[in-house]
C-alpha positions in Angstrom: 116.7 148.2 92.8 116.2 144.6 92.7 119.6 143.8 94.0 119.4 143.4 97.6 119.0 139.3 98.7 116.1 138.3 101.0 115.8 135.1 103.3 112.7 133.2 102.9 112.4 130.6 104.9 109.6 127.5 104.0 107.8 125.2 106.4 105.5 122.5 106.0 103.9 120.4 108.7 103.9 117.0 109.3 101.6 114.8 108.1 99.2 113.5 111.3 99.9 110.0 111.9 96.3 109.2 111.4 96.1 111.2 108.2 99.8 108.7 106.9 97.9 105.5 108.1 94.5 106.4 105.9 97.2 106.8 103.1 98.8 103.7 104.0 95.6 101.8 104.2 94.2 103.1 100.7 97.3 102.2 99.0 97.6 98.4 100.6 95.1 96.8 98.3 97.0 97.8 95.1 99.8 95.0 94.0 101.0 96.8 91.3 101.7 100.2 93.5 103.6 98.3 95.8 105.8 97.1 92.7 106.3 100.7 91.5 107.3 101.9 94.8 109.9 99.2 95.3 111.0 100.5 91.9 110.9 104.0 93.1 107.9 104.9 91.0 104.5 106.4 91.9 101.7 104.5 90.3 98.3 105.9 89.4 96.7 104.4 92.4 98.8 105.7 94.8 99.3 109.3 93.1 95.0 109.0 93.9 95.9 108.4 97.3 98.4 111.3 97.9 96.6 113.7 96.1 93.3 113.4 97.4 91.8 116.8 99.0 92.0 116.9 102.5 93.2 113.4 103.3 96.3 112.6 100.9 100.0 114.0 101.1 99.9 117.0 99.9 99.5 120.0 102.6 96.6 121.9 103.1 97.6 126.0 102.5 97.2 126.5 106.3 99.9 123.6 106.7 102.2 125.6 104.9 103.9 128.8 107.0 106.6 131.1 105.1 108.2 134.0 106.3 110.8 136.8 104.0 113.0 138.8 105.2 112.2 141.4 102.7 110.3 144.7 103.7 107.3 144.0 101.5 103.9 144.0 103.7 102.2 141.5 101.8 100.9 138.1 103.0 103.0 136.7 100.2 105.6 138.5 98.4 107.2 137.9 95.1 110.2 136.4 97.0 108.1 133.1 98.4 105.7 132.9 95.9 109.5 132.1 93.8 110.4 129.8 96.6 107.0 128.3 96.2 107.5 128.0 92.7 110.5 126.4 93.1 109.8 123.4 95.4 106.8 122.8 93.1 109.0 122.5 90.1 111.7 120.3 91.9 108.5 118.0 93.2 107.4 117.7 89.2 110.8 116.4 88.7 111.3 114.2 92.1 107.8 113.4 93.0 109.0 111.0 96.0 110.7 114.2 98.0 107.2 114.7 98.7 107.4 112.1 101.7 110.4 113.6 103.0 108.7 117.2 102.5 105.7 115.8 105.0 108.4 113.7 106.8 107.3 110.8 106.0 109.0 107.3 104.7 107.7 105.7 101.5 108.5 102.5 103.0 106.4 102.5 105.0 103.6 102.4 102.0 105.1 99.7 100.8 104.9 97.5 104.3 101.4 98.7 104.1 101.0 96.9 100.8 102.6 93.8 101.6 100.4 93.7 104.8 97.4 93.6 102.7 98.5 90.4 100.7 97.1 87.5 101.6 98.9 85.0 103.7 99.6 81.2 103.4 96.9 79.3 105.3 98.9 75.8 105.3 102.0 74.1 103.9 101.9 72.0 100.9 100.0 68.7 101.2 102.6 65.8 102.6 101.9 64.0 99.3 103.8 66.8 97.5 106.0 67.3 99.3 109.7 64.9 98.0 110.9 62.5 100.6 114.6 63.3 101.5 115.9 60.0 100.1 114.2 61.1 96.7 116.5 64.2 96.6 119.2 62.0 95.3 117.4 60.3 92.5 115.7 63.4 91.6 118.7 65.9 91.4 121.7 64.0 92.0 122.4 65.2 95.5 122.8 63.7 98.2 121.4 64.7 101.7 123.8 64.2 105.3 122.0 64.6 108.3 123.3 67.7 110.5 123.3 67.6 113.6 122.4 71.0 115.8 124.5 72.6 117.9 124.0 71.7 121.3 125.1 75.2 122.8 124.6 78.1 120.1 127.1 80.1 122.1 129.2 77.4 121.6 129.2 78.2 117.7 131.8 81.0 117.6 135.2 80.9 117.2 138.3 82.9 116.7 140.0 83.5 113.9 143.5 82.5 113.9 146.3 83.6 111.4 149.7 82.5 110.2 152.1 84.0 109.0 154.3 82.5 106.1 157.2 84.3 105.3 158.8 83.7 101.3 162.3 83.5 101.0 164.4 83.2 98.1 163.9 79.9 95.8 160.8 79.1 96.8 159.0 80.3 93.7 157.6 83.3 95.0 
């Protein structure tokens, strides 16, 4: 009695790409989210976003389809309700295995939030901008024109290597 091993076997959906963009877009106003997931980190703001009832990352119960292997009748035995319990406990510990739980990519909440920053309208005013001759009084440097390559194929070359062979009394 209470020896015999049983498969369960765990599945969650997807999340709808609709349902990922919503997230997305309720996460892309918040600067400081976007530095915490760069840093691996859930902030407050986005921990909001995921959790939110209905509309946020976690899974709805009838997104969530387990089966045992064990002869109990019930709609959940004792042997997913562990499983359960254990996903939960390794999500307290690695919050972000969420996304790859819902098959998702955090990254992409974090394009999301750089796509709500605001963008450069214009370049800096010609008056503030240093004259190229100025570069040398400024930091000591001096400028050469380049000139582009007229054929970017044209760019590559091989490699070539020789091969030096030491010998006796020539200090090596």
């Amino acid at each position: 009695m209470g020896s015999s091993l049983y498969t369960v076997d765990v599945s969650v959906t997807a999340v709808p790409d609709k349902q990922w963009q919503t997230i997305g877009a309720g996460c892309a106003g918040s600067i400081d989210s976007l530095l915490e997931l760069l840093q691996g980190k859930l902030s407050k703001a986005v921990m909001e976003q995921i959790c939110k009832p209905g509309t946020g990352l976690f899974p709805a119960p009838k997104e969530i389809k387990f089966k045992c292997s064990c002869p109990d009748w019930a709609s959940m035995c004792k042997h997913a309700a562990a499983v359960l319990y254990g996903i939960g406990a390794r999500l307290d510990l690695q919050p972000e295995l969420l996304f790859s739980l819902r098959r998702v990519d955090a990254k992409d909440l974090v394009a999301q939030a750089g796509a709500g920053l605001p963008k450069a309208k214009k370049g800096p005013a010609s008056g503030k901008v240093l004259d190229d001759s100025a570069l040398a009084d400024v930091f000591g440097i001096e400028m050469a024109a380049i000139a582009a390559p007229t054929n970017p194929s044209a760019r590559r070359s091989t490699a070539t290597a020789t091969k030096v062979t030491a010998t006796e009394g020539q200090g090596m």
